[in-house]
C-alpha positions in Angstrom: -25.4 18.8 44.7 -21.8 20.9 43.8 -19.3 19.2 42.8 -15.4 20.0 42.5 -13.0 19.4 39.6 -9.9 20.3 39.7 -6.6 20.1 38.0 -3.5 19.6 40.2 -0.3 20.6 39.5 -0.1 24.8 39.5 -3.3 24.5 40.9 -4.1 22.4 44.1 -0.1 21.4 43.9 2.5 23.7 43.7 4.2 23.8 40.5 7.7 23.6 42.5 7.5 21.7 45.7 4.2 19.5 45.0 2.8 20.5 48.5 -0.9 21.0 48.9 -0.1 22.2 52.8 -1.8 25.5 51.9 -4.7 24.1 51.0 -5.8 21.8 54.0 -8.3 23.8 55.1 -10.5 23.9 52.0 -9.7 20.2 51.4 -10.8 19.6 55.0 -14.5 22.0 54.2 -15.0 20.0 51.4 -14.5 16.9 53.3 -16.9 18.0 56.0 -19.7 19.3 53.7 -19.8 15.6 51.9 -18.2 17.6 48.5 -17.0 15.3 46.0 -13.2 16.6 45.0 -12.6 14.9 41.0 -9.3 15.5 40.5 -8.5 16.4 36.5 -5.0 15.7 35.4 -2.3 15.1 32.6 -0.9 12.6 35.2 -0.7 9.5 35.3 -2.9 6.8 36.9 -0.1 5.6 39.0 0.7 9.1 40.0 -2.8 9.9 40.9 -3.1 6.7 43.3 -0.5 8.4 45.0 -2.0 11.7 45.1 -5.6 10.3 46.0 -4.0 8.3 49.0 -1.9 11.7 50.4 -5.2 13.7 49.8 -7.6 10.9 51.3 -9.2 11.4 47.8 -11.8 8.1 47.3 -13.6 10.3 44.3 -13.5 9.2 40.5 -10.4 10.8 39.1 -9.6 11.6 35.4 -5.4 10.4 34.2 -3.9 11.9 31.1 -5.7 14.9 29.7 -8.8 12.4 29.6 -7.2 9.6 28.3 -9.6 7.0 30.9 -12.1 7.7 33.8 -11.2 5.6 36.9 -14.5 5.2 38.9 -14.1 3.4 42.7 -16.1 0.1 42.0 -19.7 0.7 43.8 -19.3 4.4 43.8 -22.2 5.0 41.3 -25.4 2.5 41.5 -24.3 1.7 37.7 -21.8 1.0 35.2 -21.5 4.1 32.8 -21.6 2.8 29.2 -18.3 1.1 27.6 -17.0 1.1 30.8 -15.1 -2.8 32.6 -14.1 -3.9 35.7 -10.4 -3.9 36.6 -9.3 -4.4 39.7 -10.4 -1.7 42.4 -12.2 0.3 39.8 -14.8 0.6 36.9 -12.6 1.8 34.0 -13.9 4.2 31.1 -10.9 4.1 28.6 -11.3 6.9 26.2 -7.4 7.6 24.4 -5.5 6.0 22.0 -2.9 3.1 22.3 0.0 4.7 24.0 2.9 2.9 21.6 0.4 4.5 18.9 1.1 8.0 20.2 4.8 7.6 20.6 5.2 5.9 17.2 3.2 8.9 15.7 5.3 11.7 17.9 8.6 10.1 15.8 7.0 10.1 13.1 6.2 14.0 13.2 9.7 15.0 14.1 11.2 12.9 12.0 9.2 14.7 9.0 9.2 18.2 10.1 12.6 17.5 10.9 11.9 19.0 14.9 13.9 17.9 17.7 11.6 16.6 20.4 12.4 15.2 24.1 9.5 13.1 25.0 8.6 10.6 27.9 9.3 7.7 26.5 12.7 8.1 25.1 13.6 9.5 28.8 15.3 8.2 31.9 14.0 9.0 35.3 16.7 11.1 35.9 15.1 13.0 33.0 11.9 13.6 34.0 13.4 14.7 37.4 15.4 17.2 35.9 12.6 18.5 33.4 10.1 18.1 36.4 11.9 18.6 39.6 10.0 15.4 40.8 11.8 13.0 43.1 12.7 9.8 41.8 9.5 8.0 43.1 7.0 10.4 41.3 8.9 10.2 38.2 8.8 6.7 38.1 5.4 7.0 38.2 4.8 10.0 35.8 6.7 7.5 33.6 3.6 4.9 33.2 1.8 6.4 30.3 -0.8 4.6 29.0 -2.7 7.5 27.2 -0.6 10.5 27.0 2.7 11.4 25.7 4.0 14.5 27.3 7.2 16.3 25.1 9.4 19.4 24.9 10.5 21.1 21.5 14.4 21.6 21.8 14.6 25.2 19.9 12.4 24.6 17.4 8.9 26.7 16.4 6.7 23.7 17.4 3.7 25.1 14.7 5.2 22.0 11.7 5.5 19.3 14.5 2.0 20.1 15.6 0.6 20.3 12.4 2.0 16.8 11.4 0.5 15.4 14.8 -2.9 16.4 13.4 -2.8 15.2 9.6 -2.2 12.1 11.8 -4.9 11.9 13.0 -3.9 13.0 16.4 -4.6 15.9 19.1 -2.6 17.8 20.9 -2.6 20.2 23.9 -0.1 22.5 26.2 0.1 22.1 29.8 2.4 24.4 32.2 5.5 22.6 30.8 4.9 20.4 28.3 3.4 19.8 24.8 0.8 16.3 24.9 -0.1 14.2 22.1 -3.4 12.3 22.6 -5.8 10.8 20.6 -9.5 12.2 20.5 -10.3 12.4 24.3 -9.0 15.7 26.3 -10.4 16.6 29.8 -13.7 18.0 29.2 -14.8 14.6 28.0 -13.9 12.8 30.6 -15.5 15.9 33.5 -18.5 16.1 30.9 -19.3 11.9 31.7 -18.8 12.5 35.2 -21.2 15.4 35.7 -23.8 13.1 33.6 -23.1 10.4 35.9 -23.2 12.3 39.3 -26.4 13.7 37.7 -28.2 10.1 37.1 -26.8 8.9 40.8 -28.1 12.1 42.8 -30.2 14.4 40.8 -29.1 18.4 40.3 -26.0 18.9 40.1 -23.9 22.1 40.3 -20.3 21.6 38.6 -17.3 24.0 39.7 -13.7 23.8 38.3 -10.3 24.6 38.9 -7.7 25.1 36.2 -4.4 27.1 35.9 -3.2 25.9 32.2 -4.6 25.5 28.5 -5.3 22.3 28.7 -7.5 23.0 31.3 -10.0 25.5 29.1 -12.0 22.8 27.9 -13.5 21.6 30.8 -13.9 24.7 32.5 -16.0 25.4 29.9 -18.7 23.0 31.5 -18.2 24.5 34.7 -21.1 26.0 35.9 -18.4 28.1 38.4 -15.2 27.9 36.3 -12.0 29.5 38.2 -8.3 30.3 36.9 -5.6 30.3 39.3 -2.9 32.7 38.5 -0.1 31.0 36.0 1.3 33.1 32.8 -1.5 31.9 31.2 -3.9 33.0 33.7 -5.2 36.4 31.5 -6.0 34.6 28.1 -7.4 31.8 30.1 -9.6 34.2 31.5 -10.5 36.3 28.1 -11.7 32.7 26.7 -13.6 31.8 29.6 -16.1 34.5 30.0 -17.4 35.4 33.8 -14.5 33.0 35.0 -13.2 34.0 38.3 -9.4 34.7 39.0 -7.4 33.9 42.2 -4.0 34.7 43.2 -1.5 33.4 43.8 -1.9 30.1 42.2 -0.8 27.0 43.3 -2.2 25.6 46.7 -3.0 29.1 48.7 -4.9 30.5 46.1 -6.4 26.9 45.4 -7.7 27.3 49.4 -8.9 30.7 48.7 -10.7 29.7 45.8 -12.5 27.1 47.3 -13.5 28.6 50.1 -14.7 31.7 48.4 -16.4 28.6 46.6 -17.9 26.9 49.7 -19.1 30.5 51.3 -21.5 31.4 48.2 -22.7 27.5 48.3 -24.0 28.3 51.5 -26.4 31.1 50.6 -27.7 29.2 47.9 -28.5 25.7 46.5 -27.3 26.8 43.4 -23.9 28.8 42.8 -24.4 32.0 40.9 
């Protein structure tokens, strides 16, 4: 069975507009063949319920650098351990308290003395202007739960970032922000699913799509793993050995990629 993970923004969404137009066709293949799509994100749940409903996603979906697993109630024949019910979904919660993060971010640049512009302590007009998301998506990238996204204001982040981890804290680099986050990151999250997927229908193969740093980790477990082209596309690549490059990134080379994907499927039950 192949499965698809993927991250979205630079990736299957470009990192300007936030179409996925390019893309239709491979979403559309997968769709046909039965291929789950897990989408992989720093966003937030709220976001990715929008996402989902534009893509006619109804796959589990990772929020906030791994910060929880939302699972479609009754997609797997079983409840994964430490996981609840809530609503439309089982729930796997794997970060930290999010007024824990923030309270710990302060903390930091109070100490190393950084100036930091972080979610919490913006307006939505903010996050627009940081994001170029209109006003409804940055409402929603606002509803952290997990996940504290930030900018250093003209600082060398290395002190902050160092006080983030004698607290006890993780963090990681997406295409424009810095995250704090507790012990979970993305390949946790991809690694439960690919256990689950394996328990619910035997064999599977696991192929993902990343464009940033915070992506590295789960591409890791990819049994395909594939970079789309972003400035961090070459040391991506040199830390992922036999990882396969497409260009351009965002959506086109996202359809490229998956089709390239798809084609080698075909010849074989197994993806070289």
């Amino acid at each position: 069975m192949l499965v698809v993970f993927s991250d979205l923004d630079g990736t299957l969404l470009d990192p300007r507009s936030y179409t996925f137009r390019a893309a239709r066709p491979a979403l559309e293949a997968l769709r046909q063949h039965g291929i789950p799509l897990v989408l992989v994100s720093s966003k937030t749940r709220a976001e990715l319920e929008y996402w989902r409903r534009r893509l006619k996603n109804t796959h589990p979906f990772v929020v906030e650098n791994g910060g929880a697993i939302f699972i479609p109630r009754g997609y797997f024949p079983f409840t994964p351990a430490g996981a609840s019910d809530q609503g439309a979904y089982c729930v796997l919660v794997l970060g930290r308290p999010y007024r824990e993060l923030t309270a710990a971010l302060e903390d930091a640049a109070a100490e190393t003395e950084t100036p930091v512009q972080a979610f919490h302590g913006m307006s939505v007009r903010q996050v627009r202007f940081c994001t170029g998301l209109p006003r409804a998506l940055a409402r929603l990238a606002k509803q952290r739960e997990y996940d504290e996204p930030f900018l250093v204001e003209g600082r060398d982040p290395a002190l902050l970032l160092r006080s983030i981890e004698q607290r006890g804290l993780r963090w990681t680099r997406g295409g424009r922000f810095y995250h704090v986050l507790g012990e979970n990151d993305k390949a946790q999250g991809v690694r439960i699913l690919i256990e689950a997927y394996r328990r619910a229908q035997g064999p599977v193969c696991a192929a993902g799509l990343g464009d940033g740093w915070n992506d590295v980790d789960f591409l890791r477990l990819m049994d395909v793993a594939i970079v789309l082209e972003s400035p961090a596309a070459r040391e991506i690549k040199a830390a992922l050995l036999g990882a396969q490059v497409f260009a351009p990134g965002g959506p086109e080379g996202w359809n490229k990629a998956v089709q390239w994907l798809l084609e080698r499927h075909a010849k074989s039950e197994v993806v070289p």
